[in-house]
N, C-alpha and C positions, 0 to 999 in steps of 0.2 A: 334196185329199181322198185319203185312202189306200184303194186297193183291194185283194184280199184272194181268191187262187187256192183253190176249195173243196176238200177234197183229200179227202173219201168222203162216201158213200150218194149221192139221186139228183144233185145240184147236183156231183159231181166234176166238175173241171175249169173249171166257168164262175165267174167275176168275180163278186165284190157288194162293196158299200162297205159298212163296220161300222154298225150304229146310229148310233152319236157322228158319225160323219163325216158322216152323211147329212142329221141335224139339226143338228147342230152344239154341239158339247160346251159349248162358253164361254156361247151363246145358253142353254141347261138348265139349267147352273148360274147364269146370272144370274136366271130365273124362276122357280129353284124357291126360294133366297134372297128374290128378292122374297115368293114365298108364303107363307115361313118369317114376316117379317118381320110383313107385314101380320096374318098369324093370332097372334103373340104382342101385337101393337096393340090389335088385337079383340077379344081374348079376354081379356086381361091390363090392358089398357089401361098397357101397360109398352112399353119398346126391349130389342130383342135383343141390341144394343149394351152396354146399361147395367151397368157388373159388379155391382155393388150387388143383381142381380135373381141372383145367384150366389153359393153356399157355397162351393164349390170348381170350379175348374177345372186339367184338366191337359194341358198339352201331350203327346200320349202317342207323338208323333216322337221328344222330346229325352228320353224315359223307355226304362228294360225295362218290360214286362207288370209282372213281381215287384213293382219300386218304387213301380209304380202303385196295385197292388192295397194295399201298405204304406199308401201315401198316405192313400188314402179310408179303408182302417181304422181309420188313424189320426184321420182329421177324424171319423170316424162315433163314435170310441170316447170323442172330446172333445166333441161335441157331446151325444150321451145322459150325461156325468160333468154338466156344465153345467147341464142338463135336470133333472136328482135335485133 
């Protein structure tokens, strides 16, 4: 667990562990996932998993912004030509 010197107003000087460390980041992320999940089951009666329940997606690590924005204009501009 990483701890963390406060360095102004009243707490300068004393120690705290950040949020994440305190609960535990990996534990948050596996239940919020799960809640993700379970509410698109519920509500959809679909998987979150399933691509098929998706127009597009984009990995927007291996993108610029720019590209990205390209992208969806592009699917948005095909999908309303299609539409007509």
């Amino acid at each position: 667990m990483e701890t963390h010197a406060c360095g102004e107003g009243p707490q300068k000087g004393r120690t705290h562990t950040g949020y994440y460390g305190q609960f535990g980041t990996r534990q948050r992320i596996i239940r919020r996932e799960s809640k993700r999940r379970a509410f698109i089951r519920q509500s959809f009666n679909a998987k979150i998993t399933d691509p098929y329940n998706y127009d597009l997606t984009l990995n927007t690590g291996a993108k610029k912004i720019e590209s990205a924005v390209e992208a969806v204009i592009g699917a948005v501009r095909a999908g309303t030509d299609s539409a007509s």
